[in-house]
C-alpha positions in Angstrom: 103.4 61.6 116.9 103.1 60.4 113.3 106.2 61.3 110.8 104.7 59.5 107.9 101.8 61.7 107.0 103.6 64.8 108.1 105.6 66.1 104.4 107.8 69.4 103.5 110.1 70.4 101.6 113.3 72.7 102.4 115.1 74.8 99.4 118.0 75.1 98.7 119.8 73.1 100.7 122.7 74.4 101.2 121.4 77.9 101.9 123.4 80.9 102.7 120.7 83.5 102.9 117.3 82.1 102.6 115.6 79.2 103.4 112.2 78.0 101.4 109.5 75.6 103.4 106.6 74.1 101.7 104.7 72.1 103.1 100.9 71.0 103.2 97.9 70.6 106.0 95.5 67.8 105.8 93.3 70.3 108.2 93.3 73.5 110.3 96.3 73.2 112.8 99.0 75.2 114.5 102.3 75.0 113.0 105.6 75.3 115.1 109.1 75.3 112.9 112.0 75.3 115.0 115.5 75.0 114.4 118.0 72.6 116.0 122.0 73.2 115.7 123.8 69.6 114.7 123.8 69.2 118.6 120.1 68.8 119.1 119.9 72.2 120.7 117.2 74.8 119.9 118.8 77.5 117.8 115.3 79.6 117.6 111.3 79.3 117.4 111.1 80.3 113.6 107.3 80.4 113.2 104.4 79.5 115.7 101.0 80.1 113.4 97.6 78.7 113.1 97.3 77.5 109.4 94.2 76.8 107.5 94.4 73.5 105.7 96.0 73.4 102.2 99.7 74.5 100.7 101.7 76.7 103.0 105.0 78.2 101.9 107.5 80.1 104.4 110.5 82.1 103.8 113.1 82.2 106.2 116.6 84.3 106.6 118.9 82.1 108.0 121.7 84.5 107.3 122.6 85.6 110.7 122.9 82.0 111.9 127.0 80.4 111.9 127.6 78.2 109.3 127.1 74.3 109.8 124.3 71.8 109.8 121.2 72.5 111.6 117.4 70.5 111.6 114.2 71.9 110.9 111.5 70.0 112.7 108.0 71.3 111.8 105.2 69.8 114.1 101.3 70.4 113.8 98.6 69.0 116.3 98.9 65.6 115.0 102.4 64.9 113.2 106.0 66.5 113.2 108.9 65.7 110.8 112.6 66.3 110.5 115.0 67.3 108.0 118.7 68.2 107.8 119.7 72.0 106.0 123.1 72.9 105.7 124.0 76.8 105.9 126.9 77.3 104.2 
């Protein structure tokens, strides 16, 4: 899996409620964004989607989940990148 050409965007970080993802496909793919606790262990499967290429933007509440640091890792057919959110 490529990381490089694989780029989103996760606001604001630190979030206590909600959680903004952008992020934009080169092509028609399927989409998975999990969550990871600090651990490396799956916390939940927070969208699994077919996606038409161009800008996609996704809402998430992350209210329910414990405070900490937790990974978002968004993968499509081709690519899948990483980044660090903090729920405070």
């Amino acid at each position: 899996n490529s990381v490089s050409d694989f780029n989103f965007s996760v606001f604001p970080n630190p979030a206590s409620d909600y959680v903004n993802v952008d992020f934009t496909l080169k092509e028609t793919s399927s989409v998975i964004v999990d969550l990871f606790d600090i651990n490396g262990n799956k916390v939940t499967d927070l969208i699994s989607v077919n996606n038409r290429k161009g800008d996609v933007s996704k809402t998430f509440n992350v209210s329910s989940y414990p405070k900490g640091i937790y990974f978002m890792k968004i993968t499509d057919e081709r690519s899948s990148s990483l980044k660090k959110i903090i729920i405070e």
